[in-house]
N, C-alpha and C positions, 0 to 999 in steps of 0.2 A: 367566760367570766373576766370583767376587767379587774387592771391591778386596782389596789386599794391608794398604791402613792399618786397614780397618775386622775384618777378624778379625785380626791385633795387636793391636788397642784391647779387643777383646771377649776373648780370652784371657787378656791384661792387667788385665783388668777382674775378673776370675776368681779372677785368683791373689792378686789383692788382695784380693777379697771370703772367697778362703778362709783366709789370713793374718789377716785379724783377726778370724775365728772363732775359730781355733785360740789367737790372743792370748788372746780372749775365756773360753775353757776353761781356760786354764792360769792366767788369775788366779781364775776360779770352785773351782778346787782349790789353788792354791797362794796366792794372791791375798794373802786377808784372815789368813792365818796370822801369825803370828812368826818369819815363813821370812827365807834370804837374799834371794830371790825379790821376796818383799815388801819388806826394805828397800833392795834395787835398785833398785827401782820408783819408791820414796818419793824416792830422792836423786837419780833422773834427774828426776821431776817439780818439783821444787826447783830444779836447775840449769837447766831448762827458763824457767821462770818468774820466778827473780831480778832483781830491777832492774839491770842494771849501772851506770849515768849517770842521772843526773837533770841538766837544762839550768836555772841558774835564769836571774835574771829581767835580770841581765846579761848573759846568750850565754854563761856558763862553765859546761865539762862537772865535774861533780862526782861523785867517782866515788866515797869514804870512805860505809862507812853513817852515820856522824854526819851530816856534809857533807849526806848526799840527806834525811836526816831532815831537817833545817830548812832546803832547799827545799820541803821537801811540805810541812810547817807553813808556811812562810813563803804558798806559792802558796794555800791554803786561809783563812789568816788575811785574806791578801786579796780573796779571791774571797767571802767572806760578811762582808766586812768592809761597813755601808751607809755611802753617800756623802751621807745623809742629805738629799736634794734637799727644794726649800722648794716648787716646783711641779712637780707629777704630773701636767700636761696632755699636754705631751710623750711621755709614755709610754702616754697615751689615746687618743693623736691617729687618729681614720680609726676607730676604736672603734665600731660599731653600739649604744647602750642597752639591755640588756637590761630594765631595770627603770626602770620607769615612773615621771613623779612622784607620780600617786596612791598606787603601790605601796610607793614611799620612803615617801609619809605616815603609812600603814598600817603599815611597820615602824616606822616612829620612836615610834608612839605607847605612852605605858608598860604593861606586861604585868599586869593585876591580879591578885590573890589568888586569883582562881576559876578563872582560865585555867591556874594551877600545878595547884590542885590538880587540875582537869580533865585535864593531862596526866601528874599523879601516881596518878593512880589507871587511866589508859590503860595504863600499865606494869601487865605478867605480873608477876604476885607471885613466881613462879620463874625469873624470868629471868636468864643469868647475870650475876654481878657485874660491874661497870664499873669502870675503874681505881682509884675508889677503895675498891673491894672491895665496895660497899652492892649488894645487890640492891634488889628490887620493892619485896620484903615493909619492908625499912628503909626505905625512902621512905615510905611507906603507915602505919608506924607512926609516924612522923615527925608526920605529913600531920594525923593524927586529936587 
């Protein structure tokens, strides 16, 4: 004899799974139109998602969109605001070295003229542009 919860759950399970097919059809045809459908869709997604309250940094609920807008500047203004510390051990501290003193020595020392051009000419002449728009071939024309 089966249990009575576990084919509930699996019938259950069913009528869900074919409910959001049939969701899933009816935005595939009605969906992406300029239907009512669709902007039913748009404003339950919206009221779904709105912020109601923002808490700021005194415990008060703020409920105005000006109001929550400058909680959220305020909270970000301060969250990448730096506290400018004069010692960075503390933030090291228990730290394993990845890099070695010889290997610090080896970066510190200055990069000559042959080492640029060595990795300016390494660069695919078609490669695409880099933010500042230059490819390969600009470098290499540069370079010569």
């Amino acid at each position: 004899m089966q249990d009575t919860h576990t084919v509930g759950f699996g019938i259950g399970s069913q009528e869900k799974q074919r409910r959001q097919q049939k969701s899933k059809e009816k935005w595939a045809t009605k969906g992406d139109s300029n239907t009512k459908f669709y902007h039913e869709s748009v404003k339950s997604n919206r009221a779904k998602k709105r912020i109601i309250k923002l808490i700021d940094s005194s415990g008060s609920e703020q409920f105005g969109e000006q109001e929550k807008g400058e909680v959220a500047t305020d909270y970000f203004q301060t969250l990448f605001t730096s506290t400018n510390p004069d010692n960075f051990s503390e933030f090291f501290h228990g730290f394993i070295p990845r890099v070695t003193q010889e290997m610090n020595m080896v970066l510190k020392t200055p990069v000559s003229k042959e080492e640029v051009r060595t990795a300016v000419f390494a660069i695919k002449g078609s490669s695409a542009p880099g933010a500042d728009g230059m490819t390969g071939y600009s470098f290499k024309d540069i370079g010569d």
